[in-house]
N, C-alpha and C positions, 0 to 999 in steps of 0.2 A: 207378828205373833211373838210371845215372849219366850221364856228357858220356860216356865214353871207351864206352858200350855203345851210344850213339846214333851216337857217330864209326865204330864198330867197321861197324856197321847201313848207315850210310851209305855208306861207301870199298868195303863189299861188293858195296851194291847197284849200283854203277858199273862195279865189273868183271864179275860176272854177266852184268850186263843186254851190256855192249860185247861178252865171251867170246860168249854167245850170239847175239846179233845176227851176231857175224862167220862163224860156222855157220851160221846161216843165209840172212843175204843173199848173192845172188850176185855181187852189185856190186863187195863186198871185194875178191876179188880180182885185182879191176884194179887196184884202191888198190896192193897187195904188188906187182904185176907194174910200175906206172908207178914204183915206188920201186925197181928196180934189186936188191932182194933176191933172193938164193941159195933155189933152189926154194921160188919164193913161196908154192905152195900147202899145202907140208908147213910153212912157215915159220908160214904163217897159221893151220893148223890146231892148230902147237903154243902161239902164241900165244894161241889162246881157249881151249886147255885149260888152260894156264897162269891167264889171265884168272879161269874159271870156280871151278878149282878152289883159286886162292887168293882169291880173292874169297868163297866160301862157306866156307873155315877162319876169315877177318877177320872175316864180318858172323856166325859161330856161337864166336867169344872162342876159336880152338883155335890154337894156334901162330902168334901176333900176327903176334909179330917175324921170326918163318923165312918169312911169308908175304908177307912188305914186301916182302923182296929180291928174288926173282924179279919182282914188279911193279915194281918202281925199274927197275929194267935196263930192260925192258919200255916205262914211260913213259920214260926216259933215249934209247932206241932211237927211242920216237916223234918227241920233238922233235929227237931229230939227224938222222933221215931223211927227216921228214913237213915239220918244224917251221923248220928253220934255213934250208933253200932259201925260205923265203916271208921271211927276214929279209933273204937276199940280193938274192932279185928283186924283193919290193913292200915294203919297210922296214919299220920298226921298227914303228910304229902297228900294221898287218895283221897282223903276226908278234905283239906284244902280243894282238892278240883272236884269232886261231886257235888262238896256244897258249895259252889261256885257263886251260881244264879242265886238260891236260896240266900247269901249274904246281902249281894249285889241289892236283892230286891228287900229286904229288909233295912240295909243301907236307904234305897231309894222313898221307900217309904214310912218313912221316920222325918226325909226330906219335906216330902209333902204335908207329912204332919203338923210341921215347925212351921212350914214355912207359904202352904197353899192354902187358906181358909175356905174355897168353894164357894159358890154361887149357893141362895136357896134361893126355892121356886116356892 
């Protein structure tokens, strides 16, 4: 198996795993309500289906790159709404390790972008 099927494996299982957790925890959404988003909860439920279902195209090699983008926008939305208020109120350190992942995986999938064209069926 190569990097780009183990990359492919890994950036899926991230948004899977986040898609469904946010379906099923109830916690979420307070998260979408304290952010100020346009009905949080239809907001949030297309975000995990978004999550889920580009997330299992990534980690099964089927439309790489069409499945980046909707997730870019998605991570881009988390650090401007989630992300950037923690750089205003508790600086740059806090804001560095919160949006940890959030870089990590916009790093990672920009990778995929460039660099993994997908299977189609």
């Amino acid at each position: 198996m190569n990097m780009a099927t183990w990359l492919c494996y890994a950036v899926g299982y991230v948004f899977i795993t986040s898609g469904i957790m946010k379906l099923v925890m109830p916690n979420f959404i307070n998260n979408f309500i304290n952010l100020g988003l346009p009905s949080p909860g239809t907001t949030l439920f297309l975000v995990a289906i978004v999550e889920i279902g580009c997330g299992a195209l990534i980690a099964g090699s089927m439309y790489v790159r069409k499945a980046t983008i909707p997730l870019l926008v998605i991570m881009a939305g988390a650090i401007f709404y989630d992300k950037l208020p923690i750089l205003m109120e508790e600086g740059l350190l806090s804001f560095a390790f919160k949006a940890r992942l959030d870089i990590v995986m916009i790093i990672l999938l920009l990778l995929l972008y460039k660099h993994v064209p997908g299977k189609k069926f």
